[in-house]
N, C-alpha and C positions, 0 to 999 in steps of 0.2 A: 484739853485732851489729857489724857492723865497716863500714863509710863507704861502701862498695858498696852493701850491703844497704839503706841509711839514705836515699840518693839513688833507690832504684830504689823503696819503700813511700814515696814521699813526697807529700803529699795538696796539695799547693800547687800544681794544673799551673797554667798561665794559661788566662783564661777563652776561649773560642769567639770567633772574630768575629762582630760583630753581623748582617753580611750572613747568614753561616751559619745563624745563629739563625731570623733573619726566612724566609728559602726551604728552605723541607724539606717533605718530601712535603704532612704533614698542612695546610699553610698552602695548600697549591696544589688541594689535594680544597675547603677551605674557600674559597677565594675562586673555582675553577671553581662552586658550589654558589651562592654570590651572585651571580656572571655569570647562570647558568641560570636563577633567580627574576627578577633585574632586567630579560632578555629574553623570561621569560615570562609579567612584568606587563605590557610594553611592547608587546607583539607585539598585542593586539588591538587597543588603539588606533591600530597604525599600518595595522591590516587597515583600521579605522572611519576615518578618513581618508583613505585611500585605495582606497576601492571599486574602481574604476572597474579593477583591476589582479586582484580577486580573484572577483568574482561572476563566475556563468554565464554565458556566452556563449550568445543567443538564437543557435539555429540559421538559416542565410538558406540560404532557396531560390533556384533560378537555372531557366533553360530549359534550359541545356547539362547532358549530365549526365558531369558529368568523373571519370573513374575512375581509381583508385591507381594511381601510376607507381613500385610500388614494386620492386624485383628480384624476379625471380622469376613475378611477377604480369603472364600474358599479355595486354596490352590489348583488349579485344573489347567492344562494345556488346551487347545486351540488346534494342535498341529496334530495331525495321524503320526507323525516321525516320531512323536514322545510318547503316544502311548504307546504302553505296554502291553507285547502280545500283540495279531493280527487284527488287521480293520475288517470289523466282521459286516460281509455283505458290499463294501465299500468297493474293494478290486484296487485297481492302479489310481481311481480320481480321490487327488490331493481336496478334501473341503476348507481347508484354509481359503479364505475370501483375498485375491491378490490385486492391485491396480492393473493387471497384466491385459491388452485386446489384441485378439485373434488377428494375424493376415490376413486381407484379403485374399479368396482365392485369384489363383492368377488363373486368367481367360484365357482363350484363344481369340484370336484375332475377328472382331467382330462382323458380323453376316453381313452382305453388303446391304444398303438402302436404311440398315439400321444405326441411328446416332450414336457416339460414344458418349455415355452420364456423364462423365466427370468434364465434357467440355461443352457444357449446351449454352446456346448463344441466353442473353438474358432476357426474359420473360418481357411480354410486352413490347409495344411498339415505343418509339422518342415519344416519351412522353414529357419532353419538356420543347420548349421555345425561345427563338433567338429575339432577342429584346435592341440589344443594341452593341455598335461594336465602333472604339474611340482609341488611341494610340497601342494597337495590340494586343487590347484585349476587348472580351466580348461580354455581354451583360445577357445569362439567359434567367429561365423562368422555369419551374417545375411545381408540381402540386406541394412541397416541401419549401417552398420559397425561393426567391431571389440568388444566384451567385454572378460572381465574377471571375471568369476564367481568359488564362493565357494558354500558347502552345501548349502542349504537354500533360496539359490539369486533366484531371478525373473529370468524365462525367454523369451525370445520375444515371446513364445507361450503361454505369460500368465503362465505357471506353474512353478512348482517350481523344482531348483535341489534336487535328492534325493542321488544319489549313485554315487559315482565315483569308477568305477569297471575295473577290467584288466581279461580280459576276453580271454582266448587262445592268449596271449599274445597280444594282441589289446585291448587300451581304451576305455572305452565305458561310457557314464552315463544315468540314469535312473533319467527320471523324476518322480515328482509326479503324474502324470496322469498314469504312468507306460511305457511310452514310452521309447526307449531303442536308443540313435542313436551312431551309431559306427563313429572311427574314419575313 
């Protein structure tokens, strides 16, 4: 080999500087990785401290009703109270659209042989069946399927159980309407 060769295979280089060492990619992944955990330890206790910057803002109402001034968006009120000048044609009705429904009027006292609406018994005969009945409670059956009911329970007829009774040796229970249906 000859002196050329000898200096250019030669394993001695000098070592790196230590800055170089320390800054290279992988140190900068690793200590952005530690920034990101130490802000996202920190980060709720500065939410818990300082409330008052991060909760909801309760909405406030006002009388005026001030509408977007944003580009684009024609100014115009909504309400007869803002325009200007009389509501031509209008009279006393407010056309603001409001959540607002009417009372019912109030009746007089219903004719007799006539039902009261609002308490009609519910539609339909029992339309469900008693299946079986085992420490207090009863197993019935309606076109909706299977329940199990005790005292007190709803049932698909809308009323409620009242009696669980053994009656000439046959099951029976008694609603609260009075109704009686056997097994």
């Amino acid at each position: 080999m000859s002196d050329e060769q000898e200096t250019f295979f030669d394993d001695t280089l000098p070592p790196e500087p230590l800055l170089r060492r320390l800054f290279n990619a992988d140190t900068a992944i690793i200590g952005g990785g530690i920034a990101l955990a130490v802000g996202a330890a920190f980060f709720p206790w500065y939410v818990f401290f300082h409330q008052e910057s991060f909760g909801v803002r309760p909405m406030t109402y006002s009388t005026d009703r001030p509408l977007s001034e944003w580009p684009g968006t024609g100014r115009m009120s909504a309400s007869p109270i803002v325009l200007e000048g009389e509501p031509s044609g209008e009279g006393e009705f407010d056309m603001l659209m409001t959540a607002t429904v009417p009372e019912p009027p109030i009746e007089e006292e219903p004719e007799a042989g006539v039902a009261d609406p609002l308490n009609q018994p519910f539609p339909g005969s029992n339309a469900f069946r008693l299946l079986h009945v085992a420490n207090g409670r009863a197993l019935i059956e309606d076109s909706a399927g299977m329940y199990m009911v005790q005292i007190g329970s709803v049932l698909p007829d809308n009323s409620r159980l009242a009696r669980l009774e053994r009656r000439d040796g046959i099951w029976v229970i008694v609603t609260s309407e009075g109704a009686i249906i056997e097994r």
